[in-house]
C-alpha positions as CSV (number, residue, x, y, z in Angstrom):
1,X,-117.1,88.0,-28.7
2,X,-120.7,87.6,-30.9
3,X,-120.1,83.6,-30.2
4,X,-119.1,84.0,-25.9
5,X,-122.6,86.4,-25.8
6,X,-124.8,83.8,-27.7
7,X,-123.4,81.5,-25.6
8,X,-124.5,83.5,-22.4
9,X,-127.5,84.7,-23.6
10,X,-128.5,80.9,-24.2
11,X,-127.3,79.8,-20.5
12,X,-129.3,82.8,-19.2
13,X,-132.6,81.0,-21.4
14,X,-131.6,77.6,-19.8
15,X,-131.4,78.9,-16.1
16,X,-135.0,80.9,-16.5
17,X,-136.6,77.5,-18.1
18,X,-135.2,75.4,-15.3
19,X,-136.6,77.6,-12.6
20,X,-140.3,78.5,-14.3
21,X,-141.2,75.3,-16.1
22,X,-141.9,71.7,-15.4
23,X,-140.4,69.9,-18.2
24,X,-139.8,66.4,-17.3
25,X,-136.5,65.6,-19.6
26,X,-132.9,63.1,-18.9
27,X,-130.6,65.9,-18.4
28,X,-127.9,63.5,-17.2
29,X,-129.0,61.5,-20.6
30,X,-128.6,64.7,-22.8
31,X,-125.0,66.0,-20.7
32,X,-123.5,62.7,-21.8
33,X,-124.7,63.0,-25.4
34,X,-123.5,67.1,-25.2
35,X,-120.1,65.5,-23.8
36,X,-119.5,62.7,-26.4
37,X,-120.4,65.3,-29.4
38,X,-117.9,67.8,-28.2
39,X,-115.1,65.3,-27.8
40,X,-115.9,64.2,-31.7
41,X,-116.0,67.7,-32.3
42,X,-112.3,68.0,-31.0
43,X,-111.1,65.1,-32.5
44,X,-112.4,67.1,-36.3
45,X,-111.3,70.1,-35.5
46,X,-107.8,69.0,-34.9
47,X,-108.0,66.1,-37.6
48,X,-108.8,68.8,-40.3
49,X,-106.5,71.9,-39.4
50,X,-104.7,72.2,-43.1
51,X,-101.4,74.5,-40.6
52,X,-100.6,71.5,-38.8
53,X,-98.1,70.5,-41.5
54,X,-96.5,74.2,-41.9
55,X,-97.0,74.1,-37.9
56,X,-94.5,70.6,-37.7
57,X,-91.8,72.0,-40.7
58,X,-91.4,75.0,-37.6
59,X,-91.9,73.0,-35.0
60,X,-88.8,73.8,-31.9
61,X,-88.5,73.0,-28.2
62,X,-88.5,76.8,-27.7
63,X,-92.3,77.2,-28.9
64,X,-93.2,74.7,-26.0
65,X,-92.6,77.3,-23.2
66,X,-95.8,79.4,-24.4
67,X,-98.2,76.7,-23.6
68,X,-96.3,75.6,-20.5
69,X,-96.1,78.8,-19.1
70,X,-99.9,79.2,-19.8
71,X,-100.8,75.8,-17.8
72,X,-98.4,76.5,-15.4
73,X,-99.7,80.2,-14.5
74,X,-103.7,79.2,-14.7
75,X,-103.0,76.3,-12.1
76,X,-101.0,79.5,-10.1
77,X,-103.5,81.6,-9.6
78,X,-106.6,79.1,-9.6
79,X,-104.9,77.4,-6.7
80,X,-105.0,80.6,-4.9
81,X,-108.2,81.3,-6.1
82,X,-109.2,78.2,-4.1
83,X,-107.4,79.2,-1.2
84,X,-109.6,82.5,-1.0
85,X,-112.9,81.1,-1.6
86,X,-113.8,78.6,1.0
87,X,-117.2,76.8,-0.1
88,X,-114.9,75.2,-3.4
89,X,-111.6,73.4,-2.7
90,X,-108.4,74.0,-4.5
91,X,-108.8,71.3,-7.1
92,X,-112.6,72.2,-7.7
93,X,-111.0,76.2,-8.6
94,X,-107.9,74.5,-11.0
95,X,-110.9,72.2,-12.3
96,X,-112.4,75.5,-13.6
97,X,-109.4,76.7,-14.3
98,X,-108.4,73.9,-16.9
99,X,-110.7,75.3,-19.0
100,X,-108.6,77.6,-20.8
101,X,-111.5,79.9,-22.0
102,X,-112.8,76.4,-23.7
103,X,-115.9,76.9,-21.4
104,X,-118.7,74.7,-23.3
105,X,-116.3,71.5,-23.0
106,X,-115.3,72.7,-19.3
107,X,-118.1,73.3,-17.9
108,X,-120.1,70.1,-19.0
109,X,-117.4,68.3,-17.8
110,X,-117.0,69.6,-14.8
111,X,-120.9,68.9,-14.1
112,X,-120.7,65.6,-15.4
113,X,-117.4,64.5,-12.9
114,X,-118.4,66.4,-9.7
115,X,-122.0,65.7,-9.8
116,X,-121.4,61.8,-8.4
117,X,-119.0,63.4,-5.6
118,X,-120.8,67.1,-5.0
119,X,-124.6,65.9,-5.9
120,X,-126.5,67.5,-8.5
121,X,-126.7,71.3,-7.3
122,X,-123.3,71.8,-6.4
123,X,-121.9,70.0,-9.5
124,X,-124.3,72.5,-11.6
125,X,-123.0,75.3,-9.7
126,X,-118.7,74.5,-9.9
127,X,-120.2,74.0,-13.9
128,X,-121.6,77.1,-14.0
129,X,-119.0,78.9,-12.5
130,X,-116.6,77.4,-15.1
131,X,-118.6,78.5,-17.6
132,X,-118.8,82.2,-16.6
133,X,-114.9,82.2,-15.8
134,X,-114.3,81.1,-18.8
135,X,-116.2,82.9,-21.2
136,X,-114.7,85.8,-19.1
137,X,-111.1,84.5,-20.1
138,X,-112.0,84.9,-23.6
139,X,-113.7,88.1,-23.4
140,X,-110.9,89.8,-21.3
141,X,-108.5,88.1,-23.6
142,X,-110.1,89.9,-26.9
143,X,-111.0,93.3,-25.5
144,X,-107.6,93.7,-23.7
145,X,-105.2,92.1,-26.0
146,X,-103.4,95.7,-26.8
147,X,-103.1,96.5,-22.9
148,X,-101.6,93.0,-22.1
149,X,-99.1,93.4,-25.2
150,X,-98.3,96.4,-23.8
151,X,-97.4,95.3,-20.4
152,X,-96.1,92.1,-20.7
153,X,-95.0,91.1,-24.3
154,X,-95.8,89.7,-27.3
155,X,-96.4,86.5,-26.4
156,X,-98.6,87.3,-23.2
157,X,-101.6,87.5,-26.0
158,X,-101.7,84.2,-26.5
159,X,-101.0,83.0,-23.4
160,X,-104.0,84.8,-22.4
161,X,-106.4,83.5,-25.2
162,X,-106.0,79.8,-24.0
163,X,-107.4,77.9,-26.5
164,X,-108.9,80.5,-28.5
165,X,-105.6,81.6,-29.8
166,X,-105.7,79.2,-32.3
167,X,-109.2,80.6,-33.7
168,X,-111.1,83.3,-32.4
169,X,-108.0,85.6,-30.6
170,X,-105.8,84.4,-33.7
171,X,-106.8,88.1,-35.5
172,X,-106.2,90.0,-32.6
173,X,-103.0,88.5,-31.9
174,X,-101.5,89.2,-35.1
175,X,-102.5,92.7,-35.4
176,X,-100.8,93.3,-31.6
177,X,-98.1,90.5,-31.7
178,X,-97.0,90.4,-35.5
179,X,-97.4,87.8,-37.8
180,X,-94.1,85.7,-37.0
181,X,-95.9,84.5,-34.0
182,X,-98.4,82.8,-35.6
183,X,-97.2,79.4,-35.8
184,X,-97.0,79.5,-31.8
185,X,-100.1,81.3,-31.6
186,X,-101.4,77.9,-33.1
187,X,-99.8,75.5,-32.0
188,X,-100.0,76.9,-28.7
189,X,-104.1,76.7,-29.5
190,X,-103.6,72.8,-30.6
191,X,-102.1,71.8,-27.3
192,X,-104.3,73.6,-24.7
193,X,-107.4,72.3,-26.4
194,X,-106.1,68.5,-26.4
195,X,-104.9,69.5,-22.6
196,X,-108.5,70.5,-21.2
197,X,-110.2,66.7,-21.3
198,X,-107.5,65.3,-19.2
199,X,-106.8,68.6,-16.6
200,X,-110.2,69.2,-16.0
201,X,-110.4,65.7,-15.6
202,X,-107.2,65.0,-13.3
203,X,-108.6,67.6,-10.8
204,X,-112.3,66.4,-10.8
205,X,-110.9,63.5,-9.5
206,X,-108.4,64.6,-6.7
């Protein structure tokens, strides 16, 4: 939760520099660089996670369904997300969507893939909005992990966290879940972060 306000609180700090100063700077330049760094960043992060080996040793076809049922359900209601709100189509709301609570790599992304199609403004806006929606994913995700346990399972946590189960939910969802599903949990994690690139991707383009 400290890292999703930081993260706010620093796009907050962006958005009142853009609007009272003049700095002349290649943000285009700079959201490629941004882009490129976080892909390496994934690559590391994955490279250098010591559970992948106890994660393969437990590996079953039955784990699968977590994450698919978590990509299947976002697309679900982002689709009629898009069919509510008129100014964004329904690719632009599964775009955002995509995300999976990863909202730096989403939302950069998205503003980097729409802006040739939308122009500058509206790419920044469908960016910003990713980023807001997902940093609300996360923060819904943490604060009402016992109420969605309660409701609809032990595995609903994690479905939930997106990609944060693997990290940053991982705490909560073993103190509401239990500890036997932490191999999902993270493996879960693992796949919805490798996911995001080519979803958020897929329906950029469409």
């Amino acid at each position: 939760m400290k890292t999703s306000i930081i993260i706010f609180v620093c796009f907050i700090l962006g958005c009142l520099n853009g609007v009272y100063s003049n700095i002349d700077i290649d943000i285009h330049g700079i959201t490629i660089i941004i882009l490129y760094s976080l892909m390496l960043l994934i690559g590391i992060s994955l490279g250098s996670n010591r559970e992948l080996a106890e994660i393969k040793s437990q590996l079953s076809f039955k784990m699968l369904i977590v994450p698919f049922s978590t990509v299947i359900g976002t697309f679900i209601f982002s689709a009629l997300a898009g069919l509510i709100l008129s100014q964004w189509s329904v690719f632009d709301c599964m775009a955002v969507g995509s995300g999976f609570a990863y909202y730096s790599l989403s939302s950069v992304l998205i503003t980097q893939l729409k802006e040739p199609s939308l122009g500058v403004q509206l790419a920044t806006e469908l960016g910003t909005i990713a980023l807001l929606a997902n940093i609300f994913r996360e923060m819904t995700a943490l604060l009402g992990a016992p109420f969605i346990y309660r409701i609809f399972g032990k595995y609903a946590p994690i479905s939930a966290a997106g990609v944060t189960s693997t990290d940053i939910l991982l705490p909560s969802i073993v103190r509401y879940s239990g500890k036997e599903v932490i191999p999902i949990a993270v493996l879960h994690g693992l796949l919805i972060n490798v996911s995001v690139p080519f979803f958020v991707s897929f329906f950029c383009k469409m």
